[in-house]
MMTF fields as JSON, N, C-alpha, C and O atoms, coordinates in Angstrom:
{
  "mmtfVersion": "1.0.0",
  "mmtfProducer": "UNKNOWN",
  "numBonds": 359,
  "numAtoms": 360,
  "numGroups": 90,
  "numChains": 1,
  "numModels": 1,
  "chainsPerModel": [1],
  "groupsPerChain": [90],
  "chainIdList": ["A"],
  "bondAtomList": [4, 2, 8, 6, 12, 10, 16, 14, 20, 18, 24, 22, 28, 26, 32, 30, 36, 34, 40, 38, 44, 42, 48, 46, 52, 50, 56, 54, 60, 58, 64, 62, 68, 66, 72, 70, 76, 74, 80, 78, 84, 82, 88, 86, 92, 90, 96, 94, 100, 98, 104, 102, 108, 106, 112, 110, 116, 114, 120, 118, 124, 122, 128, 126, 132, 130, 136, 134, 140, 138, 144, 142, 148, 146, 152, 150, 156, 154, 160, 158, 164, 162, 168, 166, 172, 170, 176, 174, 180, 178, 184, 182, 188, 186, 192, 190, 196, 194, 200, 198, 204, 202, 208, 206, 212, 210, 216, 214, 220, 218, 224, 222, 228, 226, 232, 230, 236, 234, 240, 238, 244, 242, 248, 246, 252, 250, 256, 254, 260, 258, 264, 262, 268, 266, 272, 270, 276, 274, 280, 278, 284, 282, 288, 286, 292, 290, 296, 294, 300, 298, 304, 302, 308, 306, 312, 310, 316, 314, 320, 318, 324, 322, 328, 326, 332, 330, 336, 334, 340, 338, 344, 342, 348, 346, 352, 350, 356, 354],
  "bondOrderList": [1, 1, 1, 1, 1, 1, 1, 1, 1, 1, 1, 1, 1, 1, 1, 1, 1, 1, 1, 1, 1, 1, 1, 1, 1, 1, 1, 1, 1, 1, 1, 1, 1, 1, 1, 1, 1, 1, 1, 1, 1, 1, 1, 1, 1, 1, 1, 1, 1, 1, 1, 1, 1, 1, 1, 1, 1, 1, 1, 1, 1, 1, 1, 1, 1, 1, 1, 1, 1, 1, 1, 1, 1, 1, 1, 1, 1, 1, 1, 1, 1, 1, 1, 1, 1, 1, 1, 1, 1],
  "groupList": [{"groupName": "UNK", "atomNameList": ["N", "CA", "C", "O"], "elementList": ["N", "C", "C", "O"], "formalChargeList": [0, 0, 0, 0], "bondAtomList": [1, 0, 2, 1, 3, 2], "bondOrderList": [1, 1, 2], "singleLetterCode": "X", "chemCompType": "L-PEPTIDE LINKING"}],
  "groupTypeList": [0, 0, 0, 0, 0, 0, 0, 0, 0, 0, 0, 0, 0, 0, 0, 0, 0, 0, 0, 0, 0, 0, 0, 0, 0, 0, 0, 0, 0, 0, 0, 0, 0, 0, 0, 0, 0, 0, 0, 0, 0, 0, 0, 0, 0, 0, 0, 0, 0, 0, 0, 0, 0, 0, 0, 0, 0, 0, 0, 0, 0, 0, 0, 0, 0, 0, 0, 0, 0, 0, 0, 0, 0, 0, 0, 0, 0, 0, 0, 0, 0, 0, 0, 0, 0, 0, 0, 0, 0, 0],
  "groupIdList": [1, 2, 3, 4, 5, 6, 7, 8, 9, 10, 11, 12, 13, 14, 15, 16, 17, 18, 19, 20, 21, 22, 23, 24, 25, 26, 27, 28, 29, 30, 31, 32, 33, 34, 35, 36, 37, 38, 39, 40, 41, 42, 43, 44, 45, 46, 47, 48, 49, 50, 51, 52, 53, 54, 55, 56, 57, 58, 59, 60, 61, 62, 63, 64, 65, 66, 67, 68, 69, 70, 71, 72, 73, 74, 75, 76, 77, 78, 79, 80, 81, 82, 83, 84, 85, 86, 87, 88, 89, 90],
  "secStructList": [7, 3, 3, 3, 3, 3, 7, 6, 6, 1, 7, 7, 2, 2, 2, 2, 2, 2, 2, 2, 2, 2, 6, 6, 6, 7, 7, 7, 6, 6, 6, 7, 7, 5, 7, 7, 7, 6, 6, 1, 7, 7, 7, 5, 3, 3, 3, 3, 3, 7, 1, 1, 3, 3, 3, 3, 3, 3, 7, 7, 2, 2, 2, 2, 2, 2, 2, 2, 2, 2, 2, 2, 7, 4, 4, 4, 1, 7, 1, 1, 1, 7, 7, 7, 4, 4, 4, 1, 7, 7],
  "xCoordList": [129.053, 128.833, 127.644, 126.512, 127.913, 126.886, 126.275, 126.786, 124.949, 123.303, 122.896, 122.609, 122.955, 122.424, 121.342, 121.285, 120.304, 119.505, 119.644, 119.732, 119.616, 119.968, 118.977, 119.086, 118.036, 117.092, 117.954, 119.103, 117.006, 117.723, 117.908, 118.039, 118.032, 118.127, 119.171, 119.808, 119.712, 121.268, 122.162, 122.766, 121.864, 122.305, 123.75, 123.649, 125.086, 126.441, 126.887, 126.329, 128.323, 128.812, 129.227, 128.816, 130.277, 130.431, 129.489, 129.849, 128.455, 127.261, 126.925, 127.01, 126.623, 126.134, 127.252, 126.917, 128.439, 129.696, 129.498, 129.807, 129.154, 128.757, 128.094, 128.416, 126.671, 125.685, 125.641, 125.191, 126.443, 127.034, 127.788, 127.14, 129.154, 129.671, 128.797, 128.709, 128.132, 127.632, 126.579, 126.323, 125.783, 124.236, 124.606, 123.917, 125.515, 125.595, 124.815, 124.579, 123.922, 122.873, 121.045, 119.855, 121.665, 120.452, 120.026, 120.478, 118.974, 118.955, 117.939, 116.893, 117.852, 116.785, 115.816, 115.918, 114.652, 113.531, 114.614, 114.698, 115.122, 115.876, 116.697, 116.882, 117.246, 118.412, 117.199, 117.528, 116.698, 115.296, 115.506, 116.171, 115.134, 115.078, 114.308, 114.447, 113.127, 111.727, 111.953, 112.218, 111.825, 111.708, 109.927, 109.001, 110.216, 109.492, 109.531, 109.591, 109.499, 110.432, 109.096, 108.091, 109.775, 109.711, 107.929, 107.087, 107.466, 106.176, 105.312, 104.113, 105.657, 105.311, 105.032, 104.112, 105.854, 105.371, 106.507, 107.648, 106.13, 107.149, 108.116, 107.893, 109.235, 110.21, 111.192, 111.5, 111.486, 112.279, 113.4, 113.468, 114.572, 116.059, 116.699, 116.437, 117.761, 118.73, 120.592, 120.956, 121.168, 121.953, 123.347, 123.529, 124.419, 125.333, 126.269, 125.847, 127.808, 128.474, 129.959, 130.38, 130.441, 131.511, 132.354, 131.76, 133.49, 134.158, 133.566, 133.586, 132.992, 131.536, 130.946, 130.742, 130.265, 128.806, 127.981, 128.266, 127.173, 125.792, 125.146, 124.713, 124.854, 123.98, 122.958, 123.155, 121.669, 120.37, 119.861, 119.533, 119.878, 119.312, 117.619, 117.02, 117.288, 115.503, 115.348, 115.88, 114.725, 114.631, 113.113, 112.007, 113.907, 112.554, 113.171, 114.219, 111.77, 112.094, 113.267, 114.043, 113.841, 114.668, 116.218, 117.099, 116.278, 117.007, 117.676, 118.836, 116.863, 117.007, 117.413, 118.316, 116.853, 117.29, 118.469, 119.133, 118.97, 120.368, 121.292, 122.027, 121.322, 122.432, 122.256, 123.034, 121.197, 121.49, 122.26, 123.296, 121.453, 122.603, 124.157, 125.009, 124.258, 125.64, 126.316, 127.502, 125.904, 126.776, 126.817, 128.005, 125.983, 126.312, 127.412, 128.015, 127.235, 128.541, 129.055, 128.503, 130.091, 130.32, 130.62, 130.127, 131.522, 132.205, 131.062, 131.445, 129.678, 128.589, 129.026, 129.207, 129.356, 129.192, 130.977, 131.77, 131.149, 132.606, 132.81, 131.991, 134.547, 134.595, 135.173, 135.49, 135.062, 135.151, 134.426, 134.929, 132.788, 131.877, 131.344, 131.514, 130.655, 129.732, 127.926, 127.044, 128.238, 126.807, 126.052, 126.042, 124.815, 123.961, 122.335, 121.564, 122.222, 120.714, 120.168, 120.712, 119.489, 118.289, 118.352, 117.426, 119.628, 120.122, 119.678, 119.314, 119.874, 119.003, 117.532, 116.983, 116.866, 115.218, 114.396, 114.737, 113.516, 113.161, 112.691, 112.394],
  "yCoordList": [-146.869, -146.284, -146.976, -146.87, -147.688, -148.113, -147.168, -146.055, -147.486, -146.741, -147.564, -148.758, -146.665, -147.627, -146.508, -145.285, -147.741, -146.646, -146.915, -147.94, -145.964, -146.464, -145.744, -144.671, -146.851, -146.597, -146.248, -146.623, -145.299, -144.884, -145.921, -145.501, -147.408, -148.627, -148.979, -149.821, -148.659, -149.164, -148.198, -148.316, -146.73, -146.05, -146.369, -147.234, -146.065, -146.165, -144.615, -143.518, -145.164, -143.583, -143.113, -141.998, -143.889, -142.637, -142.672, -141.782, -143.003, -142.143, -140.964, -139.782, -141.214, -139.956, -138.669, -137.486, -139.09, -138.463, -137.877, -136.712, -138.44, -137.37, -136.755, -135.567, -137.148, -136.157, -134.814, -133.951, -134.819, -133.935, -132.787, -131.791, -133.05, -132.43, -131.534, -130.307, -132.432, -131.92, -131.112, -129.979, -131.976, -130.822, -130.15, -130.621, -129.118, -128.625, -128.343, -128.605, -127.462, -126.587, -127.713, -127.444, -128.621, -129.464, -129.137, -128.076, -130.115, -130.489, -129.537, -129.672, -128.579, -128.151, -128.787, -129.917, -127.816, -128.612, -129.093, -130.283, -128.414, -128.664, -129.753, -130.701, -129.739, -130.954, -132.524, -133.232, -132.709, -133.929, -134.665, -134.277, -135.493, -136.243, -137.403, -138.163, -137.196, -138.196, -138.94, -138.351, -140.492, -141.537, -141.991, -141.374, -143.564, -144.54, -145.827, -146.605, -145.985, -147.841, -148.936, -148.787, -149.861, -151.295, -151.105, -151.24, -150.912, -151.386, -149.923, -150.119, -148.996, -148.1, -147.076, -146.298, -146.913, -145.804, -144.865, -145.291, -143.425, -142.501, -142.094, -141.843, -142.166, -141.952, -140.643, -140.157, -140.383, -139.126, -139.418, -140.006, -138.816, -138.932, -137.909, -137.077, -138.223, -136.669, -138.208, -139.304, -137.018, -138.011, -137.366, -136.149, -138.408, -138.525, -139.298, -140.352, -138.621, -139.537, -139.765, -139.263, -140.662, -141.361, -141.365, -140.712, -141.914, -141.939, -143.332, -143.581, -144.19, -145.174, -145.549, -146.76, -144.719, -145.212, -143.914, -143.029, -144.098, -142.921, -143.36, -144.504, -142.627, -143.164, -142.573, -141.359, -142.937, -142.252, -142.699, -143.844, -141.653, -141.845, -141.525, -140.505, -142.262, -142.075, -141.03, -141.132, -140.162, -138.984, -139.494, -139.93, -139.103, -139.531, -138.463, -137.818, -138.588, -137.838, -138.38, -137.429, -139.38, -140.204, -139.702, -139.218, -139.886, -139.601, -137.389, -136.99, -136.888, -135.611, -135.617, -134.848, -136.359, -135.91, -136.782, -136.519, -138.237, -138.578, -137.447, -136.983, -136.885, -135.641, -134.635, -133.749, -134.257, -133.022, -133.95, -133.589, -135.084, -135.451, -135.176, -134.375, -135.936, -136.399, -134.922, -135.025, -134.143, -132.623, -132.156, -132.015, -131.873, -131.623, -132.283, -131.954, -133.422, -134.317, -135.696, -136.669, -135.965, -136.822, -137.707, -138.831, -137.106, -138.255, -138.918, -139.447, -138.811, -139.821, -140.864, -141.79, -140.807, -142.592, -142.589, -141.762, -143.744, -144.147, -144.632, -145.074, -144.313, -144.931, -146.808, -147.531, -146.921, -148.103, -149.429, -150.548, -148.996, -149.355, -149.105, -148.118, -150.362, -150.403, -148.984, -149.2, -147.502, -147.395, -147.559, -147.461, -148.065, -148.224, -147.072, -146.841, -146.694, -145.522, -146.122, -145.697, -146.755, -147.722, -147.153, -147.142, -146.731, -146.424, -145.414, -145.261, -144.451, -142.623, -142.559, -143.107, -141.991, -141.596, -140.845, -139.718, -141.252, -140.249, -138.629, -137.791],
  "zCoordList": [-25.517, -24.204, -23.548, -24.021, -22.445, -21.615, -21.134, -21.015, -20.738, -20.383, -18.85, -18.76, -17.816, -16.633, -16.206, -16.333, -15.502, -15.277, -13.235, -12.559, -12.999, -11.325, -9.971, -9.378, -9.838, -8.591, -7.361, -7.131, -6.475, -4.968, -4.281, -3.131, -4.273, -3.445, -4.097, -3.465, -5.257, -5.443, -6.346, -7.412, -4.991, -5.578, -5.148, -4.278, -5.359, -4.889, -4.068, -4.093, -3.251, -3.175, -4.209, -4.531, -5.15, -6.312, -6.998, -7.767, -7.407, -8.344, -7.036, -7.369, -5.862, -5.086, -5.147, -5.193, -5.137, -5.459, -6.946, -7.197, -7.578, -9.051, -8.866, -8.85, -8.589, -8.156, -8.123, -8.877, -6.653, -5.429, -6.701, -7.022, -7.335, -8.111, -9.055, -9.003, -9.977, -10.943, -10.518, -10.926, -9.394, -8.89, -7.653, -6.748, -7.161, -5.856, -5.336, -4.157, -6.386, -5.462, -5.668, -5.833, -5.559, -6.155, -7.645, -8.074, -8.782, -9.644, -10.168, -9.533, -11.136, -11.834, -12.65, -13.127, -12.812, -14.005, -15.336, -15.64, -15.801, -17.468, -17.014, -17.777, -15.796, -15.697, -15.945, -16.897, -15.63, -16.011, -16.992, -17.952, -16.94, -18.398, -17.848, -16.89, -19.172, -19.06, -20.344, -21.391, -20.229, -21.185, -20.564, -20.037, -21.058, -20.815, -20.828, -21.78, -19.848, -19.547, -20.395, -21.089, -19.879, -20.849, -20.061, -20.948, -19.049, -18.975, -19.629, -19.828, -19.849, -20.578, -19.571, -19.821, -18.165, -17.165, -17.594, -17.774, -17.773, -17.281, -15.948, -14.764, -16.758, -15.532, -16.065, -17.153, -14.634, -14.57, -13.853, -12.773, -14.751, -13.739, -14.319, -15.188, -13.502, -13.696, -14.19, -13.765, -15.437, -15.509, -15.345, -15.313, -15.234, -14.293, -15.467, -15.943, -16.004, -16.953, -16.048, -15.006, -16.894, -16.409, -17.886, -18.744, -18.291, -19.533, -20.359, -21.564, -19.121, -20.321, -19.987, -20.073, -19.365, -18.989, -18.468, -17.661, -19.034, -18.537, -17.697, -17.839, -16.541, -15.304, -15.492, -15.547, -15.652, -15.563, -13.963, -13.652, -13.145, -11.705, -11.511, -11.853, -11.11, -10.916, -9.893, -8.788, -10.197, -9.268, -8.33, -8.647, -6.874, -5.368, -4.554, -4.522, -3.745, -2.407, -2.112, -2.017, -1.911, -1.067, -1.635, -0.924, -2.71, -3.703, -3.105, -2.993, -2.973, -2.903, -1.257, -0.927, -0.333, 1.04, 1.317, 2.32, 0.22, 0.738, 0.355, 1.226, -1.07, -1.393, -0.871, -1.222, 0.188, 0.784, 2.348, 2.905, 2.735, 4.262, 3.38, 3.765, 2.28, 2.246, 1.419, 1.109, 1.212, 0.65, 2.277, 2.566, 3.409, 4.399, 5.544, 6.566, 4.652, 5.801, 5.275, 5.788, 4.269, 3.618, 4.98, 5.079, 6.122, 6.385, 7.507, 8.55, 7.148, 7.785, 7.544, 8.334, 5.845, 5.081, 5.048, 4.6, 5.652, 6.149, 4.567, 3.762, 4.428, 3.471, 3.254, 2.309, 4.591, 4.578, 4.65, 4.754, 4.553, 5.1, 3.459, 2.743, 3.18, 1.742, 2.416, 3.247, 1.348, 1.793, 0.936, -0.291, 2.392, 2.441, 2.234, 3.166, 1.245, 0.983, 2.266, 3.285, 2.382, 3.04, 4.666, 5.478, 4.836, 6.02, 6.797, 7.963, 5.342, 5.956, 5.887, 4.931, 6.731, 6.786, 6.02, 5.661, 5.768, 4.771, 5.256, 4.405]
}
């Protein structure tokens, strides 16, 4: 089983599409999960599976106000159109 770890700059629609599913009401303290990357900083994400691959998402402000635009209105992000995070404001 692949392990990705996935910053809000490349986050995808279907990882935001998992998200959305799994966290409706947004993400609790227990949902968290703290490691420590290769330079030895702590990080926090909330994770997200697929049938092979585990998404570990880095939890940000940014991160929390795209899944509340996009649970309020999927059809912002066209599905024909690659989205773009970078797009929405913080």
């Amino acid at each position: 089983m692949n392990r990705v770890i996935v910053e809000y700059a490349k986050l995808t629609k279907d990882i935001l599409d998992m998200l959305i599913d799994k966290y409706p009401d947004g993400y609790d303290y227990s949902d968290v999960i703290s490691f420590k990357n290769a330079k030895g900083e702590t990080v926090k994400a909330v994770e997200v599976k697929t049938e092979d691959t585990h998404y570990l998402v880095k939890i940000s402000d940014r991160l929390e106000n795209a899944m509340e635009e996009y649970a309020e209105d999927e059809e912002f992000f066209d599905d024909n159109d690659d989205f773009d995070v970078n797009d929405l404001e913080d």
